[in-house]
py3Dmol code that shows the C-alpha trace and the ligand (Angstrom):
import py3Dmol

protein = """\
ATOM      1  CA  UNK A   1     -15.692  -4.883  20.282  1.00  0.00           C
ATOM      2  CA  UNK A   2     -14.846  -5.302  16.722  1.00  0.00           C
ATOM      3  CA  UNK A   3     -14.080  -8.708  15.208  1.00  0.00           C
ATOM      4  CA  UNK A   4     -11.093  -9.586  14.323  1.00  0.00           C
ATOM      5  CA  UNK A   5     -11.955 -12.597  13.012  1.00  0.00           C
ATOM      6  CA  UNK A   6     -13.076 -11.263  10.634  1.00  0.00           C
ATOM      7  CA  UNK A   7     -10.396  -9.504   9.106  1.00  0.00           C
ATOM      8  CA  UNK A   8      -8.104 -13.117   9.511  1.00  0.00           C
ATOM      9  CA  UNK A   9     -10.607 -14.536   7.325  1.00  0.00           C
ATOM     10  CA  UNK A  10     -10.736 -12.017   4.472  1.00  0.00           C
ATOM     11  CA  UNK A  11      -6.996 -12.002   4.653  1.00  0.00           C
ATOM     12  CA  UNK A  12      -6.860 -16.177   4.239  1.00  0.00           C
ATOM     13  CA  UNK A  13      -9.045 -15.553   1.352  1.00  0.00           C
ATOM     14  CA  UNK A  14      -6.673 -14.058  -0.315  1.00  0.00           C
ATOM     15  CA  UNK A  15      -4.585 -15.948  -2.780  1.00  0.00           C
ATOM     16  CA  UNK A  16      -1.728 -14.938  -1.270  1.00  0.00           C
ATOM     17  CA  UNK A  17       1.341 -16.389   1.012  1.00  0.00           C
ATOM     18  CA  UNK A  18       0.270 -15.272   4.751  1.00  0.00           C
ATOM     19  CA  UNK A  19       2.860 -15.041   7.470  1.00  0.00           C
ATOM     20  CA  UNK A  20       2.352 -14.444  10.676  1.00  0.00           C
ATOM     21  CA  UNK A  21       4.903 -12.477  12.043  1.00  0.00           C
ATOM     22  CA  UNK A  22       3.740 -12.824  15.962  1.00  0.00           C
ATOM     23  CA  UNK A  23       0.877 -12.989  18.195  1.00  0.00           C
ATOM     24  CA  UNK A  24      -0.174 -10.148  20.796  1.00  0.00           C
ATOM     25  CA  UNK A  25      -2.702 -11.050  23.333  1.00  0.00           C
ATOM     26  CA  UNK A  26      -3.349 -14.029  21.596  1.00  0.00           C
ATOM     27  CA  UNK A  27      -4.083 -11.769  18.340  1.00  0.00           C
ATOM     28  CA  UNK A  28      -1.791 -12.648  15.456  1.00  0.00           C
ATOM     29  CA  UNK A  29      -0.082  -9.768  13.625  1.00  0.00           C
ATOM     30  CA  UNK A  30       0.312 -10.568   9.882  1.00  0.00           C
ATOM     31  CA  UNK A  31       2.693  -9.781   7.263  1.00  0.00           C
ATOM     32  CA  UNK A  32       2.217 -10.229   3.398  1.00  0.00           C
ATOM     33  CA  UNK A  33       5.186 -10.143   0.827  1.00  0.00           C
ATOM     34  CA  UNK A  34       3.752  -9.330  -2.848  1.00  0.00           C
ATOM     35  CA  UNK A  35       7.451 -10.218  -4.447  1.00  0.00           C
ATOM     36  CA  UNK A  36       7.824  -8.117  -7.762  1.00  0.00           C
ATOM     37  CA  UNK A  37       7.741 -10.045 -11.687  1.00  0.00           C
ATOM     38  CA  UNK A  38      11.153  -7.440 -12.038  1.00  0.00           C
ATOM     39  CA  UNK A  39      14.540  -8.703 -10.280  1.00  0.00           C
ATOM     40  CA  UNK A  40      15.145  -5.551  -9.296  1.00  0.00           C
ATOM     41  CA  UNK A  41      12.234  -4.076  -7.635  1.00  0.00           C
ATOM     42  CA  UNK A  42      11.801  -1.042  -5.759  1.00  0.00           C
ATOM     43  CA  UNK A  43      10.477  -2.333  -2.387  1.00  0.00           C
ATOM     44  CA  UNK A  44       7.254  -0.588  -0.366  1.00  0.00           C
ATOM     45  CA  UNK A  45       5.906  -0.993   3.116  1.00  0.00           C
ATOM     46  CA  UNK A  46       2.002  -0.068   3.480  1.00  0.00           C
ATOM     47  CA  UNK A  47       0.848  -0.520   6.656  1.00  0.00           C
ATOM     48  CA  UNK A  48      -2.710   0.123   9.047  1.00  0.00           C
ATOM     49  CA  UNK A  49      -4.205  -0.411  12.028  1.00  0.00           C
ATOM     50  CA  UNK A  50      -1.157   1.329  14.080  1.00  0.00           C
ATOM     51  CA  UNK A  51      -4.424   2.870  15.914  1.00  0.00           C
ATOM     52  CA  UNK A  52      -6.754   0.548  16.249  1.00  0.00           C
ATOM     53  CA  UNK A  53      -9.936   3.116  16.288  1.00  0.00           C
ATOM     54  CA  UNK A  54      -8.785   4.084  13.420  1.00  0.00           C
ATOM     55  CA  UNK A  55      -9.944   0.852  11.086  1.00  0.00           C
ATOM     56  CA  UNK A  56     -10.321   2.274   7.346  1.00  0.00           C
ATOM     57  CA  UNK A  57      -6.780   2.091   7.147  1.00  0.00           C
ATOM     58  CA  UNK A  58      -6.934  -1.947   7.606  1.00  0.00           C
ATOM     59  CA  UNK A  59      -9.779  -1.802   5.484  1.00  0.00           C
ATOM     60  CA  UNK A  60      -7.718   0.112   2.483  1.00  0.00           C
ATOM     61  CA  UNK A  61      -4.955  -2.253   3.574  1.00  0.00           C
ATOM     62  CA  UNK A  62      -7.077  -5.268   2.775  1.00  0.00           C
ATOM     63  CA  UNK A  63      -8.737  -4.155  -0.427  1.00  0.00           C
ATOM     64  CA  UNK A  64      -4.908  -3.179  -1.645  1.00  0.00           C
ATOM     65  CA  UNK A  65      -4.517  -7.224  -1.065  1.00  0.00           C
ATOM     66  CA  UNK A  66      -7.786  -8.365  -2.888  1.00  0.00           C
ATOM     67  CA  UNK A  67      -7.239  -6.558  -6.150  1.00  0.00           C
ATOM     68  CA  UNK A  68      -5.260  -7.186  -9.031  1.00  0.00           C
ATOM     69  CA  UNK A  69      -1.736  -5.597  -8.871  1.00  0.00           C
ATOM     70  CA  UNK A  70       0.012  -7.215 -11.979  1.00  0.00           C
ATOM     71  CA  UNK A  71       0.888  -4.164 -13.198  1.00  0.00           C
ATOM     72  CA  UNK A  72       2.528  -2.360  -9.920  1.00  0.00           C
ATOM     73  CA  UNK A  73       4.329  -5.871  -9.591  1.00  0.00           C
ATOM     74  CA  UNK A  74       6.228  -5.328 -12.737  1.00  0.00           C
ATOM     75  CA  UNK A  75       8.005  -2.178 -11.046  1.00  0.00           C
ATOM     76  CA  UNK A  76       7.789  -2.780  -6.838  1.00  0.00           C
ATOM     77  CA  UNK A  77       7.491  -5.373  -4.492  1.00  0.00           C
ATOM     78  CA  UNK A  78       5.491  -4.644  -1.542  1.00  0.00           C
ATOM     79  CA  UNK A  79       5.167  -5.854   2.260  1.00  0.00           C
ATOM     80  CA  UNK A  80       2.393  -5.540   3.846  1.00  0.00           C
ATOM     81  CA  UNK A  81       1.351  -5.596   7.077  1.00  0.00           C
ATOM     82  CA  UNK A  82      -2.371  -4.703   7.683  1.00  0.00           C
ATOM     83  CA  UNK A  83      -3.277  -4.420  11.300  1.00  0.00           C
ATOM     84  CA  UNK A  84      -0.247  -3.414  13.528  1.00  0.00           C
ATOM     85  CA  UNK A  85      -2.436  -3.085  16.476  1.00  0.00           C
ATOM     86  CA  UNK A  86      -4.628  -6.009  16.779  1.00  0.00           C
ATOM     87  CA  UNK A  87      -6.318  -5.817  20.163  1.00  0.00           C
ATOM     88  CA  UNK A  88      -6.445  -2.208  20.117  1.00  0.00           C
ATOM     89  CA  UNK A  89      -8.358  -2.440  16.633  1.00  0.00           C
ATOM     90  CA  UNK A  90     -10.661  -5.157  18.307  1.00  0.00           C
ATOM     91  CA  UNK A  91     -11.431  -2.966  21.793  1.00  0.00           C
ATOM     92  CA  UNK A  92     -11.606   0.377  19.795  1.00  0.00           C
ATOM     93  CA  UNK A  93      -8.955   1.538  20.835  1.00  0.00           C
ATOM     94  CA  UNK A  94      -5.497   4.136  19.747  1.00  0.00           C
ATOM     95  CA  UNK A  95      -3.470   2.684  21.784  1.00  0.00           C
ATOM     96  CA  UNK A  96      -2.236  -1.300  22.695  1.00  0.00           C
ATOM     97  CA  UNK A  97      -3.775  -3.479  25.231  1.00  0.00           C
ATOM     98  CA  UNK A  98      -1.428  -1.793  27.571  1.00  0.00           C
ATOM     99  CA  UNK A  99      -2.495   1.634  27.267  1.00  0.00           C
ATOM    100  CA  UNK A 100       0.829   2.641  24.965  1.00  0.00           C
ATOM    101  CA  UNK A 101       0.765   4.319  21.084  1.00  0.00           C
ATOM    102  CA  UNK A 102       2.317   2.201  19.471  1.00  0.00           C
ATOM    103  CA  UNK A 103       2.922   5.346  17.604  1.00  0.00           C
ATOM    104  CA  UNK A 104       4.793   6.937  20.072  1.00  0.00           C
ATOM    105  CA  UNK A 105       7.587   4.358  21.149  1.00  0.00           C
ATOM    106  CA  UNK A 106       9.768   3.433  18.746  1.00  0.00           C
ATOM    107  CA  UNK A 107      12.822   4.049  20.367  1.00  0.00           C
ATOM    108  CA  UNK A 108      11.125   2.216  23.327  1.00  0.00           C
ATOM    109  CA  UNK A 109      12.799  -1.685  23.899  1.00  0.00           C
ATOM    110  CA  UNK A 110       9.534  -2.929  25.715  1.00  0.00           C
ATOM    111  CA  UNK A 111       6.195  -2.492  23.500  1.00  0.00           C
ATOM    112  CA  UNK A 112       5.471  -5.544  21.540  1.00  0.00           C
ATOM    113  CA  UNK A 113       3.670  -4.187  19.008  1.00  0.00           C
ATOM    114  CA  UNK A 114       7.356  -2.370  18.278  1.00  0.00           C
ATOM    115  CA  UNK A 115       9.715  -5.366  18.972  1.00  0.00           C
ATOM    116  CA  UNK A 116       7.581  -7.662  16.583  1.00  0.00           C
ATOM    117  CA  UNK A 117       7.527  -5.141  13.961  1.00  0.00           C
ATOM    118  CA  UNK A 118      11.167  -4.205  13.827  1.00  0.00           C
ATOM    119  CA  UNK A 119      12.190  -7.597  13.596  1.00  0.00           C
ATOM    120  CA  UNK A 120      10.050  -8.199  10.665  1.00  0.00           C
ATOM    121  CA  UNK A 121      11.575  -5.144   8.783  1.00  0.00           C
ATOM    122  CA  UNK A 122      15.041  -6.418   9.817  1.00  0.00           C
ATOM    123  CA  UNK A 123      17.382  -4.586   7.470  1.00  0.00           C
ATOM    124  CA  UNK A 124      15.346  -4.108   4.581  1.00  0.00           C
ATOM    125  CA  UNK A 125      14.826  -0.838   2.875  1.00  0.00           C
ATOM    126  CA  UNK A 126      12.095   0.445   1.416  1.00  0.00           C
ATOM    127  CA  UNK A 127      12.061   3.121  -1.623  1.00  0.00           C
ATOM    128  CA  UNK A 128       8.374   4.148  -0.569  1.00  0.00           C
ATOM    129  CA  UNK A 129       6.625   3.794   2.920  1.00  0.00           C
ATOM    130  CA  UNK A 130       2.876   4.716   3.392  1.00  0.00           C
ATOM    131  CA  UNK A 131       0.902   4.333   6.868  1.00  0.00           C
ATOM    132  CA  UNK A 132      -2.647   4.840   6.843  1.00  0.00           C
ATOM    133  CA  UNK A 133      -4.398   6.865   9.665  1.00  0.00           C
ATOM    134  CA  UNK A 134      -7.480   8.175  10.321  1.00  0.00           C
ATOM    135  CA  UNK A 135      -8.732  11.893  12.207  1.00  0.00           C
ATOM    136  CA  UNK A 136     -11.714  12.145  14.205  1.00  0.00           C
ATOM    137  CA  UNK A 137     -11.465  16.102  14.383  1.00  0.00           C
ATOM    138  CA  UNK A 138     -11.036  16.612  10.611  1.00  0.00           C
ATOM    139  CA  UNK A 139     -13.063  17.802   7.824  1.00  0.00           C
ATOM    140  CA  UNK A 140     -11.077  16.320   5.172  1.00  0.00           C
ATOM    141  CA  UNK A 141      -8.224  14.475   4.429  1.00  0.00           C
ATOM    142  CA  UNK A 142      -4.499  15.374   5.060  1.00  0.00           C
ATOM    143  CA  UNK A 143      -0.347  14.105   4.631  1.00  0.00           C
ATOM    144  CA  UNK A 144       2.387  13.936   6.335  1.00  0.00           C
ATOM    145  CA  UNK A 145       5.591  13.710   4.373  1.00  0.00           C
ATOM    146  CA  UNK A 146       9.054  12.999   4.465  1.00  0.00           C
ATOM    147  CA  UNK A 147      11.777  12.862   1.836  1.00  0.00           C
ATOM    148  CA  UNK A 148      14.983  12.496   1.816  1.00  0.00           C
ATOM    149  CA  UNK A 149      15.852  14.174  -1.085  1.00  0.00           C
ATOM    150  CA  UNK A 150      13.000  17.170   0.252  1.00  0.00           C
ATOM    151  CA  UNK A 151      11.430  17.148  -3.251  1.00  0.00           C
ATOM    152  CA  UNK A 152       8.064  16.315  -2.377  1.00  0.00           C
ATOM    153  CA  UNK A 153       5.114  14.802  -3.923  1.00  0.00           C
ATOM    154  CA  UNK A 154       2.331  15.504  -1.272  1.00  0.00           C
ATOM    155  CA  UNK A 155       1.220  18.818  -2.958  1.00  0.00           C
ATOM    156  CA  UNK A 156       0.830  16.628  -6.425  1.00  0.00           C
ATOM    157  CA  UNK A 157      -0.658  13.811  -4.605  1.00  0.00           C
ATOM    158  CA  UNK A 158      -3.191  15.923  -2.805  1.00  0.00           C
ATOM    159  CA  UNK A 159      -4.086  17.737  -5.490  1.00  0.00           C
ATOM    160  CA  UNK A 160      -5.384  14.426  -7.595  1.00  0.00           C
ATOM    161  CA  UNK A 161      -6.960  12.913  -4.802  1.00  0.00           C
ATOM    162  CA  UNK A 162      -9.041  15.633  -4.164  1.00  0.00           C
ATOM    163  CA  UNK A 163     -11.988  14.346  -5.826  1.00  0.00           C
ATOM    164  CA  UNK A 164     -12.368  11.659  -3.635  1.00  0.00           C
ATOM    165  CA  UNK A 165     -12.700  14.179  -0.627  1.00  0.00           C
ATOM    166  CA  UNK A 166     -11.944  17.486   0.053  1.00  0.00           C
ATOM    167  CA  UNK A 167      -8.306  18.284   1.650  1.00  0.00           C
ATOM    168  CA  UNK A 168      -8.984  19.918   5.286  1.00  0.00           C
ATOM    169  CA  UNK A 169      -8.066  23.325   5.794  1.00  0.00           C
ATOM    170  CA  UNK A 170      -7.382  23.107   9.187  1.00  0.00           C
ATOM    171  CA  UNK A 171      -3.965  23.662  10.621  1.00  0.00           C
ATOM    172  CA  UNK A 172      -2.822  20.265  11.481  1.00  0.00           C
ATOM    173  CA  UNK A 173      -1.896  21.061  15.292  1.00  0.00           C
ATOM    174  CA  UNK A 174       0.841  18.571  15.393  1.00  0.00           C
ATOM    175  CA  UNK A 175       3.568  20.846  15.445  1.00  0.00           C
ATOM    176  CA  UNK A 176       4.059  20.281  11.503  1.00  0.00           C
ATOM    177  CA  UNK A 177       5.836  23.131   9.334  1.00  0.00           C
ATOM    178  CA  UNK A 178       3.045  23.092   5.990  1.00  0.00           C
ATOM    179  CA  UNK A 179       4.293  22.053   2.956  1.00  0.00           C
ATOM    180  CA  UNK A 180       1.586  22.817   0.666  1.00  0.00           C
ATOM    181  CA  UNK A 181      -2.429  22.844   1.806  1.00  0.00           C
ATOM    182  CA  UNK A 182      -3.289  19.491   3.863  1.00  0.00           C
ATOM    183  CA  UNK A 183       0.491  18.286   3.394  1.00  0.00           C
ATOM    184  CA  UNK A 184       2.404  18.910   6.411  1.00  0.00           C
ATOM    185  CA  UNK A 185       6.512  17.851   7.032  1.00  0.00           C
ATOM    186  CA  UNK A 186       7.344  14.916   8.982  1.00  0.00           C
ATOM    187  CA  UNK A 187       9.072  16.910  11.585  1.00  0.00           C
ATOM    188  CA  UNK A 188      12.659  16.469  12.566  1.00  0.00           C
ATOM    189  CA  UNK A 189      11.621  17.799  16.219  1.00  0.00           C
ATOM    190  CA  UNK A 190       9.280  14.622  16.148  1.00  0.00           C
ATOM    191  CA  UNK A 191      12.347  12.187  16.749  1.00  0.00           C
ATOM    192  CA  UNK A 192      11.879   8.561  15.686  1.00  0.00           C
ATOM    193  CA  UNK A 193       9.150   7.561  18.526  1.00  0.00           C
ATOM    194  CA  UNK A 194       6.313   7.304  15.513  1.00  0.00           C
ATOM    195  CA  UNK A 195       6.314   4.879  13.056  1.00  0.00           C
ATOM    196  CA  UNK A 196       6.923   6.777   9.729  1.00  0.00           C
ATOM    197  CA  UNK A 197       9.554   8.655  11.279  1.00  0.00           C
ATOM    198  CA  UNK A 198      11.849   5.988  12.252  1.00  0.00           C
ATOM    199  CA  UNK A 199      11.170   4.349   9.159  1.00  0.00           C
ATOM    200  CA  UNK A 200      12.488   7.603   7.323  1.00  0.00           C
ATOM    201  CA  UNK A 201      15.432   8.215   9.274  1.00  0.00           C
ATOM    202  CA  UNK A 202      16.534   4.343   9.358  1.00  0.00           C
ATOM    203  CA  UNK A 203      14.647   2.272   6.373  1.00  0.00           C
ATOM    204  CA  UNK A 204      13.203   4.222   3.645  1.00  0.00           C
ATOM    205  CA  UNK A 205      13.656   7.281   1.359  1.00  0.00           C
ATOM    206  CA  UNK A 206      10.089   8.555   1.472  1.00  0.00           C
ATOM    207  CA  UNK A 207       7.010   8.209   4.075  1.00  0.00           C
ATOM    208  CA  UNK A 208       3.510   9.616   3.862  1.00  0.00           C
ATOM    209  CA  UNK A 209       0.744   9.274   6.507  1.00  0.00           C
ATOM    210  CA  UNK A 210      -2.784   9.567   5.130  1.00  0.00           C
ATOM    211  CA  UNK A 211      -4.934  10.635   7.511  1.00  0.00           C
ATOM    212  CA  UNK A 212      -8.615  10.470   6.611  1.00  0.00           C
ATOM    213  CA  UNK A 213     -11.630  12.036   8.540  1.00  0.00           C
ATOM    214  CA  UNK A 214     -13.994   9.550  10.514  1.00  0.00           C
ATOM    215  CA  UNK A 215     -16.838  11.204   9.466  1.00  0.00           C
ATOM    216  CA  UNK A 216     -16.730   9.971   5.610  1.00  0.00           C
ATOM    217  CA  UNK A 217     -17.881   6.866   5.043  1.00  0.00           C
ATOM    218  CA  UNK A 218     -15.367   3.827   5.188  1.00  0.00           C
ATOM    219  CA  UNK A 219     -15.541   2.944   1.690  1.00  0.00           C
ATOM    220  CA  UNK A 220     -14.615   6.668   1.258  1.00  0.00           C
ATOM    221  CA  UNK A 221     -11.958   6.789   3.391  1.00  0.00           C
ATOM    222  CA  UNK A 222     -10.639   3.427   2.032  1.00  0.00           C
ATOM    223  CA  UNK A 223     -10.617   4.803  -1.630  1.00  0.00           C
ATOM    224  CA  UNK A 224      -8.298   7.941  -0.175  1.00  0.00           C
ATOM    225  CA  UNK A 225      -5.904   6.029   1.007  1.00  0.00           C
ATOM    226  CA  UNK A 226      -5.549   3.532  -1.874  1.00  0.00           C
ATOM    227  CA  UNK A 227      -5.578   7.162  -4.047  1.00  0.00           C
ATOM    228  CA  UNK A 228      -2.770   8.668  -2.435  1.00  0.00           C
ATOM    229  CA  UNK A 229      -0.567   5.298  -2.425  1.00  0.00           C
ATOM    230  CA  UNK A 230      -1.282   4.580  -6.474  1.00  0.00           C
ATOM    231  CA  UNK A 231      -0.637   8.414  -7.101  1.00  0.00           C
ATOM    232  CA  UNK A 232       2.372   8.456  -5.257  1.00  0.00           C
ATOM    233  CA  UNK A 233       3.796   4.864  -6.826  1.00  0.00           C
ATOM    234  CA  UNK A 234       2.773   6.822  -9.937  1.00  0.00           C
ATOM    235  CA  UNK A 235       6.026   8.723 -10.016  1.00  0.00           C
ATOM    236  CA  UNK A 236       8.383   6.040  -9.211  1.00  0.00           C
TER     237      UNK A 236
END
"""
ligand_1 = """\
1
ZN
Zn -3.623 7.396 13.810
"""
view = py3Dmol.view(width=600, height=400)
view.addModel(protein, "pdb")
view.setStyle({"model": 0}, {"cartoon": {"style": "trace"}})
view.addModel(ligand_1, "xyz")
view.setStyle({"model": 1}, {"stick": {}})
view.zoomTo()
view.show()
């Protein structure tokens, strides 16, 4: 069991507005809105905790919210939601209290997780979407990408990350045509069942999904995915 708790507290630490958005087995899911010092912001959705046995990305998620982002808040405003999956993050667990990925049923009208999160997003649309996962199997870190436009920035973004980890070298066995070396295509044959890919065919230009290897420390895997969403923001 992992505590929860805890993560509500560091988040009401935070001088920051904190909604929440819902409450799943008695767990509430929280959204932040960072609104931009520019009236007309470029708007970005991070999120984490999709899999909830996968908690560095909650952990990235929460030191994005603790540190000083003045100067990203002249250019973007940013919502944030940090743990999609609450009580699977809590029991361990990739999947909801039910059993389901949450990652897997976004076309689906009955998961909770899904409902609560597409009525948060309503209409809006983002510019930039990252979602931070995490691999068990892996040896290093890798993307996923989509673009609308297909000029990509994963090869770029890999590339300066790199010092933080090493990219793995391993085909990704998801089914994902390669981009450049650990940057693999959202694919089209995917649907819109996962998170970034609905969110890239119906709200936002560009997605990436980190995915860090469990074996490096949290700390380490929390400084990859912060690396790869200020390198990416870097180009906007
Ligand atoms: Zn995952």
């Amino acid at each position: 069991m992992r505590d929860y708790v805890k993560i509500i507290d560091r988040l009401k630490r935070l001088d920051l507005p904190l909604n929440i958005i819902d409450t799943v087995n008695d767990y509430p899911i929280h959204l932040l809105r960072l609104e931009s010092l520019t009236d007309i912001p470029k708007n970005i959705l991070i999120t984490g905790g999709v899999h909830g046995d996968e908690p560095a990305g909650v952990e990235a998620v929460l030191q994005f919210l603790a540190r000083d982002n003045t100067e990203l808040l002249k250019r973007f405003s940013f919502t944030v939601i940090p743990c999609v999956n609450p009580s699977g993050y809590v029991h361990d667990t990739r999947e909801n209290r039910d059993g389901i990925d949450i990652n897997r049923s976004f076309e689906e009208e009955k998961v909770r997780e899904v409902v609560i999160l597409k009525r948060a997003i309503g209409q809006t649309q983002f510019s930039f979407t990252i979602d931070f996962h995490e691999d068990y199997e892996a040896t290093g870190f890798y993307l996923y990408e989509g673009k609308k436009d297909e000029k990509y920035l994963g090869p770029k973004i890999a590339n300066a990350v790199k010092s933080i980890g090493p990219i793995d070298t391993e085909d990704s066995g998801e089914d994902a045509p390669d981009i450049a070396e650990g940057v693999y295509k959202v694919a089209s044959k995917w649907g819109t069942q996962g998170l970034a890919p609905y969110l890239l065919h119906y709200h936002s230009e560009h997605v990436i999904i980190t995915e860090t290897p469990t074996t490096w420390p949290l700390e380490q895997r929390a400084a990859l995915h912060l690396g790869v969403l200020d390198t990416a923001l870097s180009y906007y």
